[in-house]
C-alpha positions as CSV (number, residue, x, y, z in Angstrom):
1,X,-32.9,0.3,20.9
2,X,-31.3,-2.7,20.4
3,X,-28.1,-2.9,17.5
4,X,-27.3,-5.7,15.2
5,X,-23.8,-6.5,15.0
6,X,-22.0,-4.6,13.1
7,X,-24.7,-1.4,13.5
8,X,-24.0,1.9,14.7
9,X,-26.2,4.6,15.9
10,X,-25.4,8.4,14.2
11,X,-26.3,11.1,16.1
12,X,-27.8,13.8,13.6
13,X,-27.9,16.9,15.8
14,X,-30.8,18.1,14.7
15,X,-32.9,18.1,18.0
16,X,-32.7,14.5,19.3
17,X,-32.4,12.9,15.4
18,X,-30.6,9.5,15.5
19,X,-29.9,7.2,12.5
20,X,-29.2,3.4,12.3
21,X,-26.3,2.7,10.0
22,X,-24.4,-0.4,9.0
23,X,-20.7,-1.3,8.6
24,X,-21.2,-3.2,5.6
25,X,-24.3,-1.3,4.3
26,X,-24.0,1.8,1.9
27,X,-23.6,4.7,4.5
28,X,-25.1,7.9,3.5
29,X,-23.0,11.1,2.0
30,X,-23.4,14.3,1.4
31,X,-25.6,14.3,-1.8
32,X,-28.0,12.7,0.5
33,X,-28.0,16.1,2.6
34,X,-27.8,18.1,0.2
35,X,-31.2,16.7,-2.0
36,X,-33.1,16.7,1.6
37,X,-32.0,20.6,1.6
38,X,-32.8,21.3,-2.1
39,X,-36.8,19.4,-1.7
40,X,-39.3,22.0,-0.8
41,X,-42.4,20.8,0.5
42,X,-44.9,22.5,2.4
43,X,-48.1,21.9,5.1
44,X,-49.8,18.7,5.2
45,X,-48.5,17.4,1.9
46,X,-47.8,13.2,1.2
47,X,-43.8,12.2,0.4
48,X,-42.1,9.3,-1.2
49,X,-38.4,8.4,-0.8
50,X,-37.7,5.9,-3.6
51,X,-34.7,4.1,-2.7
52,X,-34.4,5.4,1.1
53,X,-31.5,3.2,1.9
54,X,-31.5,3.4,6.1
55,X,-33.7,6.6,5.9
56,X,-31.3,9.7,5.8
57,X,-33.3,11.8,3.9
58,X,-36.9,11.6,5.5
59,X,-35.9,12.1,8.8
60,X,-34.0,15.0,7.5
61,X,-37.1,16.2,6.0
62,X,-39.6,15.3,8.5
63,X,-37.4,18.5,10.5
64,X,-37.6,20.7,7.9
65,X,-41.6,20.4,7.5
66,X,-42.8,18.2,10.6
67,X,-46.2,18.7,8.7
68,X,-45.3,15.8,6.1
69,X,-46.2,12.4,5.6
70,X,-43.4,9.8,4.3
71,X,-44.0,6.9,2.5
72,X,-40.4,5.4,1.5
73,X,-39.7,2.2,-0.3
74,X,-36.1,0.0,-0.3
75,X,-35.3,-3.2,-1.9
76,X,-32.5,-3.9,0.8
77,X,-33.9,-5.8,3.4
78,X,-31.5,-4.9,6.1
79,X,-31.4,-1.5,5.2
80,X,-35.3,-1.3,5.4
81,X,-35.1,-2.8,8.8
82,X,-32.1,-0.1,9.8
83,X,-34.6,2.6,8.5
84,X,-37.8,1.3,10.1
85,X,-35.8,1.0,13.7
86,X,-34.6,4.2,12.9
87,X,-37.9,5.3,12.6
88,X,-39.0,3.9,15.5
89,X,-36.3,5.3,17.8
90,X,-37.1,8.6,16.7
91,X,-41.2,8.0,17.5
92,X,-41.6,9.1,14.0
93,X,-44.0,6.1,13.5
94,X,-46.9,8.2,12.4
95,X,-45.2,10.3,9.9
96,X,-42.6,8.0,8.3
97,X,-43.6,4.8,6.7
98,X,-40.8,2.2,5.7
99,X,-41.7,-0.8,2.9
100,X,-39.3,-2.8,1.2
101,X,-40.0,-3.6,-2.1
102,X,-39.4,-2.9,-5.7
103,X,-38.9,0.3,-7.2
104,X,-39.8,-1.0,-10.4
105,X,-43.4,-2.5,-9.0
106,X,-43.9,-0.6,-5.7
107,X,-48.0,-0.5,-6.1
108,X,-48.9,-3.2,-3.9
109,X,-48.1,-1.0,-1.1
110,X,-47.9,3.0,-2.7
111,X,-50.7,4.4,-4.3
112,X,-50.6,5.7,-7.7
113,X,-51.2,9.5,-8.7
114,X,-51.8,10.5,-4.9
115,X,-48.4,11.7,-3.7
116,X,-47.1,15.7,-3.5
117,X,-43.4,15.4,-4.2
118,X,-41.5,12.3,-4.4
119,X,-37.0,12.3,-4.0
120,X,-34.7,10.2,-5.3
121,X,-31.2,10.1,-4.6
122,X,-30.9,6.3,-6.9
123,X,-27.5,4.5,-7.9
124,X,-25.6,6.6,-10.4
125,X,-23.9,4.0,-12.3
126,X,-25.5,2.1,-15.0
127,X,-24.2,-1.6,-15.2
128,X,-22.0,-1.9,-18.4
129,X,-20.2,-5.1,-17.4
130,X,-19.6,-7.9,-15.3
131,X,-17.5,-6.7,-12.4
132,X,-20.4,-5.8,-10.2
133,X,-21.4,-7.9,-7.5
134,X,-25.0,-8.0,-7.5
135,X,-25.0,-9.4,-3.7
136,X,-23.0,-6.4,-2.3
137,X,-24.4,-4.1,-0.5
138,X,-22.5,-0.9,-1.3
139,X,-22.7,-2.2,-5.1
140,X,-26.7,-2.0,-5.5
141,X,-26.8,1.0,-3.8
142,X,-23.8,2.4,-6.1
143,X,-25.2,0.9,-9.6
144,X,-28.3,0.5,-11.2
145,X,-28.7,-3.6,-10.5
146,X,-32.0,-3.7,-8.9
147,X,-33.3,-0.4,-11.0
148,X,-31.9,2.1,-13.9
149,X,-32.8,6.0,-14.3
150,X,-35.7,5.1,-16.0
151,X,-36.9,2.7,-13.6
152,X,-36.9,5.6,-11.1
153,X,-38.4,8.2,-13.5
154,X,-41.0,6.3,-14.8
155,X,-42.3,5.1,-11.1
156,X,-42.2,8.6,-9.6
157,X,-44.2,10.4,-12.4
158,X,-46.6,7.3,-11.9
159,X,-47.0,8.1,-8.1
160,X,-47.3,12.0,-8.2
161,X,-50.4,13.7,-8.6
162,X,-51.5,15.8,-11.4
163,X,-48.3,19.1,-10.3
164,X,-46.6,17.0,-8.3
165,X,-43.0,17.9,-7.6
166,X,-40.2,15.3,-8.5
167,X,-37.1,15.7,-6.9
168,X,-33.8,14.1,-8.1
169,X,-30.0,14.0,-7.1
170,X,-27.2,12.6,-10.0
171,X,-24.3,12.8,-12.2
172,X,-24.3,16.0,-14.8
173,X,-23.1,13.8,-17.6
174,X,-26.3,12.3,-17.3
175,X,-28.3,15.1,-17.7
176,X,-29.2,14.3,-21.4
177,X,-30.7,11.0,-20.7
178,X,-32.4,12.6,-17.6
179,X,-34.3,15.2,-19.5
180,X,-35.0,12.9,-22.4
181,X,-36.6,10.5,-19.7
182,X,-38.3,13.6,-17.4
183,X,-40.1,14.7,-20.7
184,X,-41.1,11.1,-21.6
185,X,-43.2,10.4,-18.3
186,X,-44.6,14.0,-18.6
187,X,-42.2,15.3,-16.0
188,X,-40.9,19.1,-16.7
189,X,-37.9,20.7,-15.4
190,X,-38.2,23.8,-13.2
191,X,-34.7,24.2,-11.1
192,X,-31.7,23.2,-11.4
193,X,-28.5,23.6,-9.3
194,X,-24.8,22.0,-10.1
195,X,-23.0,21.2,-7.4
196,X,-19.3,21.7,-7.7
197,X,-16.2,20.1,-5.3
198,X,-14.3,23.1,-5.5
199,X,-14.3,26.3,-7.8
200,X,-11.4,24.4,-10.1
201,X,-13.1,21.3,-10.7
202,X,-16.0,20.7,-13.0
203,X,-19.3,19.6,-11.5
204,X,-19.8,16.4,-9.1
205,X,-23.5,16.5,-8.8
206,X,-26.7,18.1,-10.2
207,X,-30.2,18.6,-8.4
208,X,-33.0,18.6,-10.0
209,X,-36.8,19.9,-9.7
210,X,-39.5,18.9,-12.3
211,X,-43.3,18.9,-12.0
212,X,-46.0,16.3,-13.6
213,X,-48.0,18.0,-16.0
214,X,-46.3,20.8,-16.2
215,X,-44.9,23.6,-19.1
216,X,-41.7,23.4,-19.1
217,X,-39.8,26.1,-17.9
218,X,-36.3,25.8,-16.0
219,X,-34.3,28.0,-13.6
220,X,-30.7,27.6,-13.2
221,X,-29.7,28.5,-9.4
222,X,-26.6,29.5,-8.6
223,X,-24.2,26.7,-7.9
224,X,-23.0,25.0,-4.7
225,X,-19.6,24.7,-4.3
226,X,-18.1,22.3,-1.7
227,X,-14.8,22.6,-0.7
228,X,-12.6,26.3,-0.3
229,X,-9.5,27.0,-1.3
230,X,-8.5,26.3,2.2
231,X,-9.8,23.1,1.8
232,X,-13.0,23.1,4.3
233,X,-16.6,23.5,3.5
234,X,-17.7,26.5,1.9
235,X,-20.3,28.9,4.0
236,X,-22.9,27.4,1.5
237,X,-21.8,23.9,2.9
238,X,-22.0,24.9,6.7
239,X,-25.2,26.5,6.1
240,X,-26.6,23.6,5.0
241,X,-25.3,21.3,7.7
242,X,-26.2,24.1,10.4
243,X,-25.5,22.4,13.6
244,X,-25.2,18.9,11.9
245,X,-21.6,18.3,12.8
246,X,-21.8,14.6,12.6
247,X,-22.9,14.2,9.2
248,X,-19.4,15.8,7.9
């Protein structure tokens, strides 16, 4: 496989996983691990990434269920071509499919109604000013320039089929507008886990389960904590990573 300047290849260790990442580019974190972890899909079922960036998270969950079929969408050019090389170094041709395009109109090339579970790990910054660059890299994939939460929202209950499970990663003080949006594109909670940096600190993250069509009826999981007192990951947070050593 043949690098761009400025690319570098990540080895994933999980079997022979490699991922193409930029120096400039957005580089993948640990909320990108952690939602691949928290999605449960099972068998033969059909997956969308919206907003895959250089396709972290379906090649993390094309290990957990080889079974799946991945249909991801990015507006970033040169991230979509990281993710489709990526794609192609790991032969994973015929189960991942890369497209760049819009979040907002992505139904020239995704169906609607006909996916099982769709992820999301979008920016978590809403655009309240005119600091933002709207030609950086690490900025789009950092704010909501390109898309807002209920860009996201909206498209992902429009994909899903009739039960479909939505799967989101974002900020807790966010979590009113997110259930305001979930409930007005007919999306209902189910579980819910906070993610916390250390056992002093208030929550970081929040994932999120909801289902199209569905009663609403939400679990609270016990939390994730990241960090121990002695400053290292938690068990929870080696557990996770297993063998993964390079994603730390």
């Amino acid at each position: 496989m043949n690098l761009k300047a400025g690319e570098t290849i990540e080895n994933l260790h999980v079997k022979p996983l490699k991922l193409i990442q930029g120096k400039k580019e957005f580089r993948f974190g640990i909320d990108a691990v952690l939602l691949s972890d928290f999605a449960r899909t099972k068998g033969k079922c059909k997956v969308c990434d919206l907003g895959t960036g250089t396709g972290i998270i379906p090649l993390l969950m094309s290990e957990k269920n080889p079974e799946a079929n991945f249909e991801c969408i990015e507006i970033q050019k040169e991230s979509a071509d990281m993710a489709n090389r990526s794609v192609e170094m790991n032969n994973l041709q015929e189960k991942i499919k890369i497209f760049c395009t819009d979040i907002k109109e992505p139904f020239e090339v995704l169906q609607k109604n006909s996916f099982d579970a769709v992820v999301s790990n979008p920016p978590y910054i809403e655009v309240s000013n005119g600091n933002t660059n709207k030609d950086e890299p690490l900025s789009i994939a950092r704010h909501e320039i390109f898309c807002t939460l209920e860009d996201v929202i909206k498209t992902a209950s429009s994909l899903l089929k009739s039960h479909g499970k939505f799967f989101l990663i974002h900020k807790p003080f966010r979590l009113p507008q997110i259930f305001s949006l979930l409930e007005k594109y007919k999306l209902a909670p189910k579980r819910m886990k906070l993610v916390f940096p250390n056992k002093e600190k208030e929550a970081s993250m929040v994932l999120l389960e909801s289902e199209k069509c569905a009663k609403p009826y939400l679990k609270i999981e016990s939390p994730i904590t990241i960090y121990g007192d002695d400053g290292k990951y938690t068990n929870q947070i080696e557990k996770i990573y297993g063998h993964n050593k390079k994603l730390k």
